[in-house]
Structure formats: C-alpha cells, structure tokens
N, C-alpha and C positions, 0 to 999 in steps of 0.2 A: 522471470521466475517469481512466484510469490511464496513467500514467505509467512511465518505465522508470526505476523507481527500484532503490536495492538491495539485496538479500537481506531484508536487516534494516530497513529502510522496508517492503519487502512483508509483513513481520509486522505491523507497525504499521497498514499499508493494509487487512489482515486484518480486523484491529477495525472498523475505519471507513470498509466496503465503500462508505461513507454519499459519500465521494469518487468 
C-alpha cells in the first residue's frame, strides 16, 4: 500500500516496491 509519504521516503519506497 502506498502511502503519501515524502519526496525522500518515496526513494526509499522505490527500493521496496515490496510495500
């Protein structure tokens, strides 16, 4: 599930589409 996280969690969410 994504989340509105930000900028720089969405790089990290990048990696670990796996969420």
């Amino acid at each position: 599930m994504m989340q509105v996280l930000p900028k720089k969690h969405l790089k990290m969410a990048s990696k670990a589409s796996i969420f």
